[in-house]
mmCIF file of the N, C-alpha and C atoms, coordinates in Angstrom:
data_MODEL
# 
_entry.id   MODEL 
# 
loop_
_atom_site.group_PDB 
_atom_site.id 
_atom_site.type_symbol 
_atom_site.label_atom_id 
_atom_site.label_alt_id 
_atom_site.label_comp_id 
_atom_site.label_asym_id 
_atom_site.label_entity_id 
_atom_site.label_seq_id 
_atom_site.pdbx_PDB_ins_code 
_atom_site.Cartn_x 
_atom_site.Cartn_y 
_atom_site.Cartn_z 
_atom_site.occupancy 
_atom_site.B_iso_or_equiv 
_atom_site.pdbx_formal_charge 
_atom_site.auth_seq_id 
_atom_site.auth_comp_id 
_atom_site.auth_asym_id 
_atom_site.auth_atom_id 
_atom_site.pdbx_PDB_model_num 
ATOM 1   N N  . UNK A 1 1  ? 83.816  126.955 -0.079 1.00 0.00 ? 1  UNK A N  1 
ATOM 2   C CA . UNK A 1 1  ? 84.182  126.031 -1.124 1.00 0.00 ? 1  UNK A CA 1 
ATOM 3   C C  . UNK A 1 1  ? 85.609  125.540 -0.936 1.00 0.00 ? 1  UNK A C  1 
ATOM 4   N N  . UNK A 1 2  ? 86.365  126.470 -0.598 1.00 0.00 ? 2  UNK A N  1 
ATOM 5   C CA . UNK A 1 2  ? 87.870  126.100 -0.455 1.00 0.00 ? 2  UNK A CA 1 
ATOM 6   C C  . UNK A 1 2  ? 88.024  124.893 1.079  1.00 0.00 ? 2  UNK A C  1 
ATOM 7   N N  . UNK A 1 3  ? 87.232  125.518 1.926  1.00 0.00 ? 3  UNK A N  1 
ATOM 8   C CA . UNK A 1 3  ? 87.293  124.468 3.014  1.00 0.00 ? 3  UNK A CA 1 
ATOM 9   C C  . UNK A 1 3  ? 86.648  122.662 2.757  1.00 0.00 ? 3  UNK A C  1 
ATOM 10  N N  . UNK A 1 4  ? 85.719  123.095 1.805  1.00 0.00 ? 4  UNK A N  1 
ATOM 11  C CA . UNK A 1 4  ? 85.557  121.659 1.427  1.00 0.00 ? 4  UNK A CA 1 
ATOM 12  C C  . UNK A 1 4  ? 86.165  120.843 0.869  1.00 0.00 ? 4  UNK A C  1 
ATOM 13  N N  . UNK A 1 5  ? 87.084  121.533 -0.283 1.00 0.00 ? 5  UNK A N  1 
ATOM 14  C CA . UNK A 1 5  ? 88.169  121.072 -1.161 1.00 0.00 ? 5  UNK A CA 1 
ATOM 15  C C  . UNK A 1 5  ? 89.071  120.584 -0.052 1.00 0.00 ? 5  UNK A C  1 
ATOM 16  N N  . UNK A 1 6  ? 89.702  121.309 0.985  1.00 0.00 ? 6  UNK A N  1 
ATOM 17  C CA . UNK A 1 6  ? 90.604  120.600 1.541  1.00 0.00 ? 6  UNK A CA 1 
ATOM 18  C C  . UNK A 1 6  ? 90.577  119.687 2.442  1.00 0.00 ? 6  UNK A C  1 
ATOM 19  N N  . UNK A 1 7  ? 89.031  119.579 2.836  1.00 0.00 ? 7  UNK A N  1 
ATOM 20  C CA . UNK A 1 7  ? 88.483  118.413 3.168  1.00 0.00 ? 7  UNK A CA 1 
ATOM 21  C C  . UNK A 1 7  ? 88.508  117.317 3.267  1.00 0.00 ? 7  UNK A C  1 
ATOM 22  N N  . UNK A 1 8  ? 88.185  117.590 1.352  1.00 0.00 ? 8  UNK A N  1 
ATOM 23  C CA . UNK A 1 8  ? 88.159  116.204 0.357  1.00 0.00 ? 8  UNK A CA 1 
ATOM 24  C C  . UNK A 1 8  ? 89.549  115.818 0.536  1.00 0.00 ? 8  UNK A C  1 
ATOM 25  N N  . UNK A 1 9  ? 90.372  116.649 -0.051 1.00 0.00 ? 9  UNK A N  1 
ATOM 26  C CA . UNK A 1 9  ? 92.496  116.524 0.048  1.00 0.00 ? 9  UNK A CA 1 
ATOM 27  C C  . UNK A 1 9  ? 92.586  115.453 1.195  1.00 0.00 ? 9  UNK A C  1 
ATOM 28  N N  . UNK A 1 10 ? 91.748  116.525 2.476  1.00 0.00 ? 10 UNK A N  1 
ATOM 29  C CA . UNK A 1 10 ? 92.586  115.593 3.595  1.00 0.00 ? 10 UNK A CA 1 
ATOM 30  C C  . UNK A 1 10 ? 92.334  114.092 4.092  1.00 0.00 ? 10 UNK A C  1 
ATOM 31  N N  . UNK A 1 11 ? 90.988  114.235 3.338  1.00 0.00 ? 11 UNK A N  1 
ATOM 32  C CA . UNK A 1 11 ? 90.473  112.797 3.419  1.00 0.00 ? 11 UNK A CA 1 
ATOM 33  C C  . UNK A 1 11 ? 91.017  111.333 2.632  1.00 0.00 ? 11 UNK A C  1 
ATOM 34  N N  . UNK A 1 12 ? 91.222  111.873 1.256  1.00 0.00 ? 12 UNK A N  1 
ATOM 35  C CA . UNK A 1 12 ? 91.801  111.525 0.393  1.00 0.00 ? 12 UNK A CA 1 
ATOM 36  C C  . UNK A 1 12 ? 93.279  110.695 0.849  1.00 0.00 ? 12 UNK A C  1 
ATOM 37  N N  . UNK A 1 13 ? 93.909  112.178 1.566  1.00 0.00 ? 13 UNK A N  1 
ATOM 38  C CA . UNK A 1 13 ? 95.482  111.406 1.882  1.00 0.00 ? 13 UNK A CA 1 
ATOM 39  C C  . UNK A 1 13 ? 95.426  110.392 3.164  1.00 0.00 ? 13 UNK A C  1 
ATOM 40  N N  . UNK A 1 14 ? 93.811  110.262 3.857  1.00 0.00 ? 14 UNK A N  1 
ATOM 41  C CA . UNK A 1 14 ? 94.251  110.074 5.185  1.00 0.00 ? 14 UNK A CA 1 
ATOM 42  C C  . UNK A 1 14 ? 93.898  108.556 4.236  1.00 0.00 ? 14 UNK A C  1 
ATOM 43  N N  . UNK A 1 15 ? 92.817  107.976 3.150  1.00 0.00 ? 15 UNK A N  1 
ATOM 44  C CA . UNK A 1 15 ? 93.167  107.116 2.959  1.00 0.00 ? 15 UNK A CA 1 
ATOM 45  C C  . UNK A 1 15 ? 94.115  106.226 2.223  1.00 0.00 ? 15 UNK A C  1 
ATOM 46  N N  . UNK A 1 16 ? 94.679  107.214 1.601  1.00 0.00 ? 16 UNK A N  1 
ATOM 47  C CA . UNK A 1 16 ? 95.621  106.541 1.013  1.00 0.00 ? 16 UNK A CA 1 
ATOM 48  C C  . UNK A 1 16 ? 97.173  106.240 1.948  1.00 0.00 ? 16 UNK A C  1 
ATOM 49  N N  . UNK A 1 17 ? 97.205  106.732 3.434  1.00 0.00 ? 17 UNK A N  1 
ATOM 50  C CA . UNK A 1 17 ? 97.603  106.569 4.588  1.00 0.00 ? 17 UNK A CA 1 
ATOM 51  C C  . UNK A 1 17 ? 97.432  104.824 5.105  1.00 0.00 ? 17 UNK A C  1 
ATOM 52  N N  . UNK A 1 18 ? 96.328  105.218 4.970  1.00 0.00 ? 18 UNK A N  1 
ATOM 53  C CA . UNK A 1 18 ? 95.263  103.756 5.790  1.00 0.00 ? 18 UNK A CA 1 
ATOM 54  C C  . UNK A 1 18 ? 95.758  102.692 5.176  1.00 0.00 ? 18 UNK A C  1 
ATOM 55  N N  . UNK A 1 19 ? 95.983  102.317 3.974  1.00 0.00 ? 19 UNK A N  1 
ATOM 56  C CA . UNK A 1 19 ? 96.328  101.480 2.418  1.00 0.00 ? 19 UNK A CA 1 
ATOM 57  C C  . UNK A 1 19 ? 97.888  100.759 2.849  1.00 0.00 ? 19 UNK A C  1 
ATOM 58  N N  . UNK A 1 20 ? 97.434  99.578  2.747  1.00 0.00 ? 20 UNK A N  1 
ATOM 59  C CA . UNK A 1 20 ? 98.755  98.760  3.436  1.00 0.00 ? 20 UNK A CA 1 
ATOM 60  C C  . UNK A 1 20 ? 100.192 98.515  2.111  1.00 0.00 ? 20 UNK A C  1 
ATOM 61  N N  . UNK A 1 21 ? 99.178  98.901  1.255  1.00 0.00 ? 21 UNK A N  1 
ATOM 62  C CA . UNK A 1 21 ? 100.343 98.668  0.007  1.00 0.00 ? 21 UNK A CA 1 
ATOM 63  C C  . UNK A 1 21 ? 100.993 99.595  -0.291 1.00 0.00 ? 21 UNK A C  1 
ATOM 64  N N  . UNK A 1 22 ? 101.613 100.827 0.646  1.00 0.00 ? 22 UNK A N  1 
ATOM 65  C CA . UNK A 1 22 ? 102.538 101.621 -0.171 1.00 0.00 ? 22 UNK A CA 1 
ATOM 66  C C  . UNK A 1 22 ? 103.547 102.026 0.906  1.00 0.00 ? 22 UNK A C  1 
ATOM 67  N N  . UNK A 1 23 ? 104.812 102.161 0.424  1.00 0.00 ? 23 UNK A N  1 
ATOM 68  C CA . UNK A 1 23 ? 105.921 102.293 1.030  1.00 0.00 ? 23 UNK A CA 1 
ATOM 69  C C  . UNK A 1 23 ? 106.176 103.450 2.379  1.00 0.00 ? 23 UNK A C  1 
ATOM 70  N N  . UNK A 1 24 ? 106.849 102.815 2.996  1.00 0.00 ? 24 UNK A N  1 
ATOM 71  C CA . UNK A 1 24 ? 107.230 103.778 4.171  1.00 0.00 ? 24 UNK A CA 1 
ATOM 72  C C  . UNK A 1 24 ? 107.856 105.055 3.692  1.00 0.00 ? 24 UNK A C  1 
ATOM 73  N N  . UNK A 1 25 ? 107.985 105.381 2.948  1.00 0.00 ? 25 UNK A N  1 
ATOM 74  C CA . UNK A 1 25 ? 108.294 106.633 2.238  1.00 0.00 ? 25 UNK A CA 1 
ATOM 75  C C  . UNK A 1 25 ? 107.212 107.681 1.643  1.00 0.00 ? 25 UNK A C  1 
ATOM 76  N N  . UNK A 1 26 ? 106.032 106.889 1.421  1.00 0.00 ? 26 UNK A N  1 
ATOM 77  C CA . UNK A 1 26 ? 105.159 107.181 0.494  1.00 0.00 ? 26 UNK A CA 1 
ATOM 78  C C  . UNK A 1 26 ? 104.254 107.847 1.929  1.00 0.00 ? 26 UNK A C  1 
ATOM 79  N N  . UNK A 1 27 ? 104.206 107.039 2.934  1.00 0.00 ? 27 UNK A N  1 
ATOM 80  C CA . UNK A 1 27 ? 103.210 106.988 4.019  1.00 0.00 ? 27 UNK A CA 1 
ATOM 81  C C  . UNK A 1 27 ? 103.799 109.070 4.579  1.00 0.00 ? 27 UNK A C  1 
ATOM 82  N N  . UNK A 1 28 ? 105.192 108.480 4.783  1.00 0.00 ? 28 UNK A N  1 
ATOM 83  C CA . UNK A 1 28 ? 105.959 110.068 5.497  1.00 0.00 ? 28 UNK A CA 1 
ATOM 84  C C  . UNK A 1 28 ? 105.726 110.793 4.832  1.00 0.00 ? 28 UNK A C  1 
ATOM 85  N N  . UNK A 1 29 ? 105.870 111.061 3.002  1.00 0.00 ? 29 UNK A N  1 
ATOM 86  C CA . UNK A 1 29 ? 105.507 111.686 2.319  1.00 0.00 ? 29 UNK A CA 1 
ATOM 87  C C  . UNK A 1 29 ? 103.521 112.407 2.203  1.00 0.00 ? 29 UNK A C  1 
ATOM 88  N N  . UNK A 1 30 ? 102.993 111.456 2.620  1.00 0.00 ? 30 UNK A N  1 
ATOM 89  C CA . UNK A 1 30 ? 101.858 111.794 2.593  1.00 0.00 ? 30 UNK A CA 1 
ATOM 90  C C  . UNK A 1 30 ? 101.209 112.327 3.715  1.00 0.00 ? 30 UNK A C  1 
ATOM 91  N N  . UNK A 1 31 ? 101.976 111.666 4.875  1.00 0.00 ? 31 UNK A N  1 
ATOM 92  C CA . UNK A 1 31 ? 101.606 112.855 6.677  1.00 0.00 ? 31 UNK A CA 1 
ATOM 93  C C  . UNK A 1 31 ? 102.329 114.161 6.060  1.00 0.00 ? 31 UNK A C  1 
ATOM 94  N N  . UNK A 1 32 ? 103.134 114.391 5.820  1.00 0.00 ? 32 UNK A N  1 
ATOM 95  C CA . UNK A 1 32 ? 103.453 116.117 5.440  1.00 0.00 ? 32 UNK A CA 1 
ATOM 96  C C  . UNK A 1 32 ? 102.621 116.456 5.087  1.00 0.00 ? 32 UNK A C  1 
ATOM 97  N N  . UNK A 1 33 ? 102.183 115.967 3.626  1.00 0.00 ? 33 UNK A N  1 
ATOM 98  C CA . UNK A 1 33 ? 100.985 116.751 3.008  1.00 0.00 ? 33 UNK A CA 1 
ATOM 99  C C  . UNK A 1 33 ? 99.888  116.990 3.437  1.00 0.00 ? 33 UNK A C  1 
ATOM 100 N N  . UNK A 1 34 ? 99.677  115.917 4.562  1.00 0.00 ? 34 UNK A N  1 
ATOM 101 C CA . UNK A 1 34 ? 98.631  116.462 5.455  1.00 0.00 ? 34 UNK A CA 1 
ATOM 102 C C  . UNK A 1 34 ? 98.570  117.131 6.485  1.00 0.00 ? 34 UNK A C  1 
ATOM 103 N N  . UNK A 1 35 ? 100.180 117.186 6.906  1.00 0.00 ? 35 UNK A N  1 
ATOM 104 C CA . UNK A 1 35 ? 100.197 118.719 7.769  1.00 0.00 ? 35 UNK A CA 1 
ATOM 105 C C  . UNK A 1 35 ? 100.055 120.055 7.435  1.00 0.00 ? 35 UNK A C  1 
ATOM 106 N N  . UNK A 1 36 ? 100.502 120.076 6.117  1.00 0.00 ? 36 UNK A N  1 
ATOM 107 C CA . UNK A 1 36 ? 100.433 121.412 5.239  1.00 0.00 ? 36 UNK A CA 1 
ATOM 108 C C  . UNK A 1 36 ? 99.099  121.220 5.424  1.00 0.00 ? 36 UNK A C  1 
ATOM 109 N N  . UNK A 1 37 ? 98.306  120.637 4.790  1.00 0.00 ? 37 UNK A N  1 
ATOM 110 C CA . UNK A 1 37 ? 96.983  120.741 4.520  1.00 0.00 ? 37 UNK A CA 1 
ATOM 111 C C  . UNK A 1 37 ? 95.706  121.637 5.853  1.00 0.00 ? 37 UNK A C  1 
ATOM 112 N N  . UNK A 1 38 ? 96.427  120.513 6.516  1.00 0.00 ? 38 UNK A N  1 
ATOM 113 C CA . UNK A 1 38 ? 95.713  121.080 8.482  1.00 0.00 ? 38 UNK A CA 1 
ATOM 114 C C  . UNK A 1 38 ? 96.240  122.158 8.589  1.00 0.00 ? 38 UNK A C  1 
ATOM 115 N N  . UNK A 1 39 ? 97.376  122.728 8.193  1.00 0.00 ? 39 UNK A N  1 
ATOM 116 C CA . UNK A 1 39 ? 97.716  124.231 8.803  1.00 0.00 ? 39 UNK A CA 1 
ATOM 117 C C  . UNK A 1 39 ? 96.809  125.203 7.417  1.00 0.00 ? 39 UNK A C  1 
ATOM 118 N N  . UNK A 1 40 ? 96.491  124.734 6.524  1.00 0.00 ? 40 UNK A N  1 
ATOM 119 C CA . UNK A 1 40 ? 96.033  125.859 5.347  1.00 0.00 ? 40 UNK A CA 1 
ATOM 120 C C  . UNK A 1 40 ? 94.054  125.470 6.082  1.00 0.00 ? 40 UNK A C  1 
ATOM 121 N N  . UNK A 1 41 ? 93.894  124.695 6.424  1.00 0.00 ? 41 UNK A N  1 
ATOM 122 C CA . UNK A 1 41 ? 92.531  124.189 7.180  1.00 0.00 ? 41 UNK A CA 1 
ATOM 123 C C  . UNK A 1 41 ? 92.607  125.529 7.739  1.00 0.00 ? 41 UNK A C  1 
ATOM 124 N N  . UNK A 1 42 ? 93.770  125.379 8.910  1.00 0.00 ? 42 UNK A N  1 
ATOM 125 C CA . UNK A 1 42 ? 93.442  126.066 10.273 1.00 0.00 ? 42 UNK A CA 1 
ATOM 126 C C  . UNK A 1 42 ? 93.104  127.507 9.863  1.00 0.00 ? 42 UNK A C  1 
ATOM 127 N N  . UNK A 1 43 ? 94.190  128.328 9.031  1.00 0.00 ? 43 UNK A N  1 
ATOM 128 C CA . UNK A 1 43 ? 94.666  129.260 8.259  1.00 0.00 ? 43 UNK A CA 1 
ATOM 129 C C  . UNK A 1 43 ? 93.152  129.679 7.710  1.00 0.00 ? 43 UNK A C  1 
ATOM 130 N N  . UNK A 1 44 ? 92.623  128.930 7.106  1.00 0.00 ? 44 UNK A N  1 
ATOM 131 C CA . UNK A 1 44 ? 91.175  128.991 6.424  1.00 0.00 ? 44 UNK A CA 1 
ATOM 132 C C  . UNK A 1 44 ? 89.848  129.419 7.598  1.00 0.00 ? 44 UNK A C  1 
ATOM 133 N N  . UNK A 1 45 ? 90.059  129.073 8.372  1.00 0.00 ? 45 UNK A N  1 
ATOM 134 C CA . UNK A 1 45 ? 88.719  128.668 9.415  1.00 0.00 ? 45 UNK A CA 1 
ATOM 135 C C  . UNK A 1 45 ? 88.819  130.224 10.526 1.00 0.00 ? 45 UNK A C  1 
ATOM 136 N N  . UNK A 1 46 ? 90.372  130.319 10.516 1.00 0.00 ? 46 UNK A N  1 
ATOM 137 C CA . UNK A 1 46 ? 90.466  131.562 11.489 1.00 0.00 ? 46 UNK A CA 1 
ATOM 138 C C  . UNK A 1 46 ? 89.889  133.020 10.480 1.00 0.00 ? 46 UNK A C  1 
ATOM 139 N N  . UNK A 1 47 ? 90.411  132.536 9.277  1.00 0.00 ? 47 UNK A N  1 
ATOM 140 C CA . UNK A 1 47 ? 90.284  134.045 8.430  1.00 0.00 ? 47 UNK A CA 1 
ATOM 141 C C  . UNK A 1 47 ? 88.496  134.075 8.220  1.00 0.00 ? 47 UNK A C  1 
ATOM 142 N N  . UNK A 1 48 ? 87.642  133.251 8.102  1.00 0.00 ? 48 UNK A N  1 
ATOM 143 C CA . UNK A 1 48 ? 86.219  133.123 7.983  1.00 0.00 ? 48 UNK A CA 1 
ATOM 144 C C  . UNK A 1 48 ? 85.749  133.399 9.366  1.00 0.00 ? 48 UNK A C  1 
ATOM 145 N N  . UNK A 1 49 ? 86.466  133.377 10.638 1.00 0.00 ? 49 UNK A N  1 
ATOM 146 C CA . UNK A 1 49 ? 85.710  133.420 11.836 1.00 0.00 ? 49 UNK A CA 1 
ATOM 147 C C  . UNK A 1 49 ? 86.019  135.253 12.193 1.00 0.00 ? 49 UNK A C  1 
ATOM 148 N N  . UNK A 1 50 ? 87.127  135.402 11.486 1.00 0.00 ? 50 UNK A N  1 
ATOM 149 C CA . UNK A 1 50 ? 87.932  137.073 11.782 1.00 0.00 ? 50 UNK A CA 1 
ATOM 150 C C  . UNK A 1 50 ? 86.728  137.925 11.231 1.00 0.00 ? 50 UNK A C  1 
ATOM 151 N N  . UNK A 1 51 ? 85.887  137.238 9.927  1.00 0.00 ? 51 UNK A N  1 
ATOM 152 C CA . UNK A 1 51 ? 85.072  137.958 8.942  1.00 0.00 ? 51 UNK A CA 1 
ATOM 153 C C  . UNK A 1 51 ? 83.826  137.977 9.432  1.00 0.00 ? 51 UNK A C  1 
ATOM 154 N N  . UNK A 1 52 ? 83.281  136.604 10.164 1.00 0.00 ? 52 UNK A N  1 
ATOM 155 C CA . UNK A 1 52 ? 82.058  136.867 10.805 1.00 0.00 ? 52 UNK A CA 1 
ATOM 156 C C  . UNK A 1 52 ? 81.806  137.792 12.016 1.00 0.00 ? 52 UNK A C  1 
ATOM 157 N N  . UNK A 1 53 ? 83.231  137.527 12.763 1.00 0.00 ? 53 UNK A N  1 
ATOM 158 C CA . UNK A 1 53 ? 83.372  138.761 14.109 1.00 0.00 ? 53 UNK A CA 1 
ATOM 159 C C  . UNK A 1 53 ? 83.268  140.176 13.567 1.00 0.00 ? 53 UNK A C  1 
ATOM 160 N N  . UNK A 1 54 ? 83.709  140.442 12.432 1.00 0.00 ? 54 UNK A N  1 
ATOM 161 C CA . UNK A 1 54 ? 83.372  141.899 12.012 1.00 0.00 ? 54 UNK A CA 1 
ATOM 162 C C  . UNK A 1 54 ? 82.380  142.430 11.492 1.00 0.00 ? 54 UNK A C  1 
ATOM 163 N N  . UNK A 1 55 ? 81.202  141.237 10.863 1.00 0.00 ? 55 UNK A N  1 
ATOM 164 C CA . UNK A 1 55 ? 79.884  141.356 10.585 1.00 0.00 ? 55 UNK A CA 1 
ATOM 165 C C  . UNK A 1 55 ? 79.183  142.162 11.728 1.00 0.00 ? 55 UNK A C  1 
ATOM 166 N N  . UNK A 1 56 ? 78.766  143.432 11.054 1.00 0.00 ? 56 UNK A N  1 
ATOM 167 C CA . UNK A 1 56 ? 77.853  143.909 12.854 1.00 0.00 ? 56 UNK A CA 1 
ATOM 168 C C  . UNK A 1 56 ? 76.433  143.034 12.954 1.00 0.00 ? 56 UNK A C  1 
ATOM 169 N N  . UNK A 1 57 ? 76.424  142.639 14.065 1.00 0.00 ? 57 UNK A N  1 
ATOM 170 C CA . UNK A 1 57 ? 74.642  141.761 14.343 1.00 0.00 ? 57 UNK A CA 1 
ATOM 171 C C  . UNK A 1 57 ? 74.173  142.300 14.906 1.00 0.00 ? 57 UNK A C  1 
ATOM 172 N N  . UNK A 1 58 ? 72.869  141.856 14.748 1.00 0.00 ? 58 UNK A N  1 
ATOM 173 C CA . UNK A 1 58 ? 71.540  142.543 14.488 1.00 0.00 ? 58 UNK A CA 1 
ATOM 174 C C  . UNK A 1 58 ? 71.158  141.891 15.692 1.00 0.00 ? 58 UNK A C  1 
ATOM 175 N N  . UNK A 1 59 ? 70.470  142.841 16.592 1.00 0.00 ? 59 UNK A N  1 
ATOM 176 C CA . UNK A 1 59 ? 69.986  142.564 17.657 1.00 0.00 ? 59 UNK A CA 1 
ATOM 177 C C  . UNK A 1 59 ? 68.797  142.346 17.364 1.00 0.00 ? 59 UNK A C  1 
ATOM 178 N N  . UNK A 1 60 ? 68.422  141.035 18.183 1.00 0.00 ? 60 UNK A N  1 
ATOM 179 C CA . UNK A 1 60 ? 66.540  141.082 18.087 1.00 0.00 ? 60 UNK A CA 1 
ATOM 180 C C  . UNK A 1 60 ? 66.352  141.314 19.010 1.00 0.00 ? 60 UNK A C  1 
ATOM 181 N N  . UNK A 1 61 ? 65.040  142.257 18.515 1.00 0.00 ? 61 UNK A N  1 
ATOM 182 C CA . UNK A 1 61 ? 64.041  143.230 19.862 1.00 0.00 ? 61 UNK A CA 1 
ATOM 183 C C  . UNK A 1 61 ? 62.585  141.875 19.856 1.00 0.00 ? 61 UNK A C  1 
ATOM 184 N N  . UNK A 1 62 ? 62.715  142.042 21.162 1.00 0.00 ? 62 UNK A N  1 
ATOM 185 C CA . UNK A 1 62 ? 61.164  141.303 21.703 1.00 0.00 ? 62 UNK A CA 1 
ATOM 186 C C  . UNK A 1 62 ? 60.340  141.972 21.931 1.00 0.00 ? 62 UNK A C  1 
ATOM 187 N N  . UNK A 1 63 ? 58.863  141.420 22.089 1.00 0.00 ? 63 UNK A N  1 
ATOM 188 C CA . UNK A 1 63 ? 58.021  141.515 22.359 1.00 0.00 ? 63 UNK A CA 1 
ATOM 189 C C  . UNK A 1 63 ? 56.563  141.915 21.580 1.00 0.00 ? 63 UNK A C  1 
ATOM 190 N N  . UNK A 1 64 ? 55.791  142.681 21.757 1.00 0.00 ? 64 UNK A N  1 
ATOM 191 C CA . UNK A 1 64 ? 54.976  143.173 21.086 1.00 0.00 ? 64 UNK A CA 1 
ATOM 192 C C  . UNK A 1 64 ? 55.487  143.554 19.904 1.00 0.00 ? 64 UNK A C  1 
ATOM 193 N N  . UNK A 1 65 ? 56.099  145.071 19.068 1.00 0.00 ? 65 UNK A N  1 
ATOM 194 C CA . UNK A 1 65 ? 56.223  145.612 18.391 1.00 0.00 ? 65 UNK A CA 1 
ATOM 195 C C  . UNK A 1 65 ? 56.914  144.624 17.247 1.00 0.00 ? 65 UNK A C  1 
ATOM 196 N N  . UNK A 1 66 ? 57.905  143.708 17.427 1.00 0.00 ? 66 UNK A N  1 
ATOM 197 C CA . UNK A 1 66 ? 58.765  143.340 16.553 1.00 0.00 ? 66 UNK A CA 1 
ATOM 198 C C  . UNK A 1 66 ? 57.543  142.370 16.175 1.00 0.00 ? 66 UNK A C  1 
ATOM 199 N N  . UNK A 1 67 ? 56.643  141.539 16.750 1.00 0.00 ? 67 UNK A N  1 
ATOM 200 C CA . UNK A 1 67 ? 55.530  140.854 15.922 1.00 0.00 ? 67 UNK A CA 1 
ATOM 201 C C  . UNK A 1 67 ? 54.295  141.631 15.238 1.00 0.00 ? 67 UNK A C  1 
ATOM 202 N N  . UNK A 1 68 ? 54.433  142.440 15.455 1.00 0.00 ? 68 UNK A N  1 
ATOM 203 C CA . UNK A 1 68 ? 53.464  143.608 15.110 1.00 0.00 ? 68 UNK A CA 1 
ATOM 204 C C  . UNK A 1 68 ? 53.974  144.087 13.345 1.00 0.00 ? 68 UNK A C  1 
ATOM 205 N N  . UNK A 1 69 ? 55.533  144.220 13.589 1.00 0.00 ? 69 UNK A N  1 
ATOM 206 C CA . UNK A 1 69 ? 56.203  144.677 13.076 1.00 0.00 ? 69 UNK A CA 1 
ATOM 207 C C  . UNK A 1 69 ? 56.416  143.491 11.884 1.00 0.00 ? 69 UNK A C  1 
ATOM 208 N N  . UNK A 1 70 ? 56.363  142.282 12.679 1.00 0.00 ? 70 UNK A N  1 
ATOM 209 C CA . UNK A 1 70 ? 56.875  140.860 11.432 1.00 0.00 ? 70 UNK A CA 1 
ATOM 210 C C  . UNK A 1 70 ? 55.723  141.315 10.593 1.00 0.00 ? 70 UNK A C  1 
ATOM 211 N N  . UNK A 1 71 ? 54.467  140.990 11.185 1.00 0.00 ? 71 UNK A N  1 
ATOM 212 C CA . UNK A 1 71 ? 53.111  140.394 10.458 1.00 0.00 ? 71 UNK A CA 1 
ATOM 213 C C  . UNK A 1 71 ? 52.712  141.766 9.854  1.00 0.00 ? 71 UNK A C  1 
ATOM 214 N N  . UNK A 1 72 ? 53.126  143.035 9.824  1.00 0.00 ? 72 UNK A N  1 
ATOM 215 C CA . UNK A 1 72 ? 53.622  144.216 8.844  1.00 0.00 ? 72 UNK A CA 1 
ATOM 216 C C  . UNK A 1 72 ? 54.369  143.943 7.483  1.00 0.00 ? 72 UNK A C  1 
ATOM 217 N N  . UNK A 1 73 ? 55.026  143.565 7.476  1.00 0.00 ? 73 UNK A N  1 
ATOM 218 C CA . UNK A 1 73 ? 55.803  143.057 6.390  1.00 0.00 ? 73 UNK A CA 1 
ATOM 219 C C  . UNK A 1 73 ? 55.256  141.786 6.026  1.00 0.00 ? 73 UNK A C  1 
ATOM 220 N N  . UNK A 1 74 ? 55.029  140.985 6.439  1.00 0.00 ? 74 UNK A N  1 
ATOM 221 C CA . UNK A 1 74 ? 54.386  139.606 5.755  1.00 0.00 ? 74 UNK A CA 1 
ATOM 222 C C  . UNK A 1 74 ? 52.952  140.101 5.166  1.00 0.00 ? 74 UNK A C  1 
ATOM 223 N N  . UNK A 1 75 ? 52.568  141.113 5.706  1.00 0.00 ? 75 UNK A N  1 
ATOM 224 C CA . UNK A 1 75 ? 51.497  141.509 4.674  1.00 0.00 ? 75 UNK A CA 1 
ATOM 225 C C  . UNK A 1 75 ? 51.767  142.043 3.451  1.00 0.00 ? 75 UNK A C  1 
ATOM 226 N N  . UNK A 1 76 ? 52.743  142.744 3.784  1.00 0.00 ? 76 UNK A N  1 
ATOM 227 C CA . UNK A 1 76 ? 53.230  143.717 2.205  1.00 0.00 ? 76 UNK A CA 1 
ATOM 228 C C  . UNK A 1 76 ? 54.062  142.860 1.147  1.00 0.00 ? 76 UNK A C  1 
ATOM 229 N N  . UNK A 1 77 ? 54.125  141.481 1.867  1.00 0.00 ? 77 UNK A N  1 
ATOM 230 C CA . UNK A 1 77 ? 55.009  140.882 0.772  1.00 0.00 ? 77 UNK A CA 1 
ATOM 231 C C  . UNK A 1 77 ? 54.166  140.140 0.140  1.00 0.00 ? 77 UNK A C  1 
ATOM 232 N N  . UNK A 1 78 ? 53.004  140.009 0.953  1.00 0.00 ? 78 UNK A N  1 
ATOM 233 C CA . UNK A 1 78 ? 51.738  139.215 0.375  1.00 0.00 ? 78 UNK A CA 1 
ATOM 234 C C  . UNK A 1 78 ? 51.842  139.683 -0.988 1.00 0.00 ? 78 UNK A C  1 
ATOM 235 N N  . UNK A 1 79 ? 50.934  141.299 -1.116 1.00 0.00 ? 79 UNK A N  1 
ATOM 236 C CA . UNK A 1 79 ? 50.795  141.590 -1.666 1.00 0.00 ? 79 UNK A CA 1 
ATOM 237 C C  . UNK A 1 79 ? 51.620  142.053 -3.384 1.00 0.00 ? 79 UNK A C  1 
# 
């Protein structure tokens, strides 16, 4: 949710960037805010990738048993 929010932010400033009507002050003022923004992005994306690397995964087993094994459970949930 937070990565989308700053998304929206960064999108937001890049158009009001784009916008021929506002001062060369306003423009410098608004690339900062979008550098802050890209570094709290970056900041964001590393700490969610740190969290999935520590998720332990689940190996899938092939072959026979693990379909044996699915259509085991898809029965019992039938029911």
């Amino acid at each position: 949710q937070i990565r989308e929010k700053v998304d929206a932010w960064l999108k937001s400033l890049n158009e009001k960037i784009e916008r021929e009507d506002i001062t060369r002050f306003e423009v410098r003022f608004y690339e900062i805010l979008r550098n802050i923004l890209e570094w709290v992005k970056e900041k964001i994306d590393a700490k969610i990738e740190s969290l999935e690397e520590k998720k332990p995964k689940i190996k899938e087993k092939e072959g026979f048993f693990r379909e044996a094994r699915q259509r085991v459970f898809q029965f019992f949930e039938m029911g």
